[in-house]
N, C-alpha and C positions, 0 to 999 in steps of 0.2 A: 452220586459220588463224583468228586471233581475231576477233571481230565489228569493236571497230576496228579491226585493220589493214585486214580486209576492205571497210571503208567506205574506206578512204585507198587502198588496191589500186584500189579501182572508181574513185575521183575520178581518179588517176592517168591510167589506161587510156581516161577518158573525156575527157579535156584532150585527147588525141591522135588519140580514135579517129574515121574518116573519116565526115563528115558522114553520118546516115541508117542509120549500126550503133546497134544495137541491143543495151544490155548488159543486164545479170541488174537485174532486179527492185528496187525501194524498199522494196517491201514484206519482200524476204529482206536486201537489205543494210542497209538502214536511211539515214537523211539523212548524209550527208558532213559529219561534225560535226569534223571534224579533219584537216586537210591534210598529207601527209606532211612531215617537214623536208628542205629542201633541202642537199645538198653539194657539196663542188667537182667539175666534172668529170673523170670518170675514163673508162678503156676499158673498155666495155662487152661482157665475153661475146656470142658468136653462142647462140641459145637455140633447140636445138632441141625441137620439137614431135613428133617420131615418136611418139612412146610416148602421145599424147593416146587417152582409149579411146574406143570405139564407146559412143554415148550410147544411153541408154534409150529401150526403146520408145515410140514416141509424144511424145519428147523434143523441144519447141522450139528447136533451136538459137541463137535469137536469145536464148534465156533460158539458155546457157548458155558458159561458159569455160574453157580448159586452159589450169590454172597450173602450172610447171616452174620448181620450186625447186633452184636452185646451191649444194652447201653445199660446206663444208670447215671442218675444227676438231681436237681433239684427244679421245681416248678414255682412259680410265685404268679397268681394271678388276681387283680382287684383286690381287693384287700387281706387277702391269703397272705399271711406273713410266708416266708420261702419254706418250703417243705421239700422232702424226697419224693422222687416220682416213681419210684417202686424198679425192680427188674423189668427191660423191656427186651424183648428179642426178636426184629425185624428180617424177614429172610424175601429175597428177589431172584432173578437173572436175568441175566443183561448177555446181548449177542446179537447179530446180523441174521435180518432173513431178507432174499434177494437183496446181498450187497447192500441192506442199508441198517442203520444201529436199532434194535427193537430192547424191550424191557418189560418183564412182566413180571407183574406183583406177587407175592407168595400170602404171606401172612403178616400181624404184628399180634404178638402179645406180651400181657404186662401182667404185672403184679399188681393188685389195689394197693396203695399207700393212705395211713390213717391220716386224718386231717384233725392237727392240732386242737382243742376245745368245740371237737364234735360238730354237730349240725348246729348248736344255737353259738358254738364258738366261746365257751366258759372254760374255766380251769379244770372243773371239777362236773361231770353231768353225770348222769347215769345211762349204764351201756345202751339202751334202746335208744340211746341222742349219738352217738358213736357215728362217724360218717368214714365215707371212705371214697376216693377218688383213682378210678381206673381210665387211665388212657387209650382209649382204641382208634384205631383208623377210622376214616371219614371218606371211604369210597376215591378218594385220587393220590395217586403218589407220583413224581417224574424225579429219577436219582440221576440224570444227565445232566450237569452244571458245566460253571466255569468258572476259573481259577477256585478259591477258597468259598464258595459258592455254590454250595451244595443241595440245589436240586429246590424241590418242594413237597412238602407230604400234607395232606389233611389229618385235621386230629377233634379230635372232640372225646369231652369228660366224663363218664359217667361218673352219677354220685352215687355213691351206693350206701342206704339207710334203712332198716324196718318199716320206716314210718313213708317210705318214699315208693313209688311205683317203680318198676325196674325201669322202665324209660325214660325215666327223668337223668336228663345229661345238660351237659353242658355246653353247645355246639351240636351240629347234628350233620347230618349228610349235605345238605342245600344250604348249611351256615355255620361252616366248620374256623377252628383256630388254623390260620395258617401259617403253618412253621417252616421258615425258610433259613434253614441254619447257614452259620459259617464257620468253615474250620478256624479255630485258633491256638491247636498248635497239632505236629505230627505232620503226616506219618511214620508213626517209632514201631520197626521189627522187637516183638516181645516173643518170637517163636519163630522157627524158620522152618522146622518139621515138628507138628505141624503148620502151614506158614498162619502166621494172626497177624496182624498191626491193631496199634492204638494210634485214636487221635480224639481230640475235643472238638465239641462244636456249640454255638451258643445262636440264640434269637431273640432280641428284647425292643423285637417292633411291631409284632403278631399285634389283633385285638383279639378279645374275648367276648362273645356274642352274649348274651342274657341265657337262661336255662329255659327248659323246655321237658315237656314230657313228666311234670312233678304234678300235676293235679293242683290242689288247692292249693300244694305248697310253693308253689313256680316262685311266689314275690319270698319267702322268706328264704330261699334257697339266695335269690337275686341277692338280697340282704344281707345274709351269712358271707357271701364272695365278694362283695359290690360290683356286679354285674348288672348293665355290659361295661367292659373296661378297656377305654380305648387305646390304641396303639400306642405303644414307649412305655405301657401303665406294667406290663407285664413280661414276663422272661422263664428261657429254659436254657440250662444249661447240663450235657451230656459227655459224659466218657464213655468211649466206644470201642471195644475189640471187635473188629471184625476177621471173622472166617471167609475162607477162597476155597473153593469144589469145582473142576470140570467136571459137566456134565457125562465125560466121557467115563467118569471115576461113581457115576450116581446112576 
């Protein structure tokens, strides 16, 4: 998360939060020099907090927060014409152990999103060619940025098909897509109790590694996406509410 949104995330969360809580530090967020913009109101997702992690030893909870980012947007990768990349729901915290900024990962999960003209890529297949593409974490995430510069997560695709073994992905731990988004536009208050903001973010310089883990089918999977597809080939773009929780409240 960028330093300002993070300053307008905390100004938010502290308009509402109940007299006597206690949020993250001036000194790691810095002065509230930019209020988010306000929109019309809209329905406001329920935000769950399960996935918030076990904080660091010796961790002040008063100094620390689970944020649970809402996304949804569309994926284009190698010859993927652009599709939706399903519900994703990303949860962290972010906070100070001995005076310095720490952050620890929670979860991501998504929705499979179907993939236009199945595994062979046809108009018309029958359901056992039907493909589906789940995005999951790739083992590293760091949400500390700067300016509209938001941070970096690993990601890699699973394909998911009858005819496919479950490990067949696309990226993997040691050769993952790396998405390095940027905000372009927001932080817009869509909720003030409870506090949410929306903002968008996009990446369309990532590469896309070849698949792995499909057995015989590795080259026709390559085939179906044209993969690997190098960097500028490919793009994501997301809208994202996120949720604000002191741990002091979890």
């Amino acid at each position: 998360m960028t330093r300002t949104f993070r300053r307008a995330a905390v100004a938010a969360l502290a308009a509402t939060a109940p007299a006597g809580t206690a949020l993250i530090g001036s000194a790691l967020i810095g002065p509230a020099s930019a209020a988010p913009r306000h929109t019309a109101a809209q329905p406001v997702p329920a935000f769950d907090f399960a996935d918030c992690p076990a904080l660091p030893a010796g961790a002040d909870p008063a100094q620390w927060r689970c944020e649970v980012l809402m996304s949804s947007g569309t994926i284009r990768i190698g010859d993927l014409r652009e599709q939706g990349t399903g519900a994703m729901r990303l949860t962290f915290a972010e906070g100070r152990v001995d005076g310095r900024y720490a952050q620890v990962f929670g979860a991501l999960r998504a929705e499979p999103t179907p993939v236009p003209g199945g595994l062979l890529g046809v108009a018309a297949h029958h359901p056992s060619l039907r493909a589906d593409l789940h995005v999951e974490y790739a083992a590293f995430a760091d949400f500390l940025s700067d300016g509209d510069r938001m941070g970096v997560q690993h990601l890699k695709l699973r394909v998911l098909n009858g005819l496919l073994p479950e490990t067949c992905a696309i990226g993997d731990d040691s050769d993952p897509l790396v998405f390095r988004p940027v905000r372009t536009s927001g932080p817009d208050r869509v909720s003030a109790d409870p506090p949410v903001l929306r903002f968008t973010i996009e990446d369309d310089a990532f590469a896309v590694p070849a698949a792995r883990g499909c057995g015989p089918l590795d080259r026709l999977v390559d085939k179906r996406f044209g993969l690997p597809s190098p960097a500028g080939a490919n793009s994501m773009e997301l809208t994202t509410l996120v949720g604000l929780k002191s741990y002091t409240g979890i």
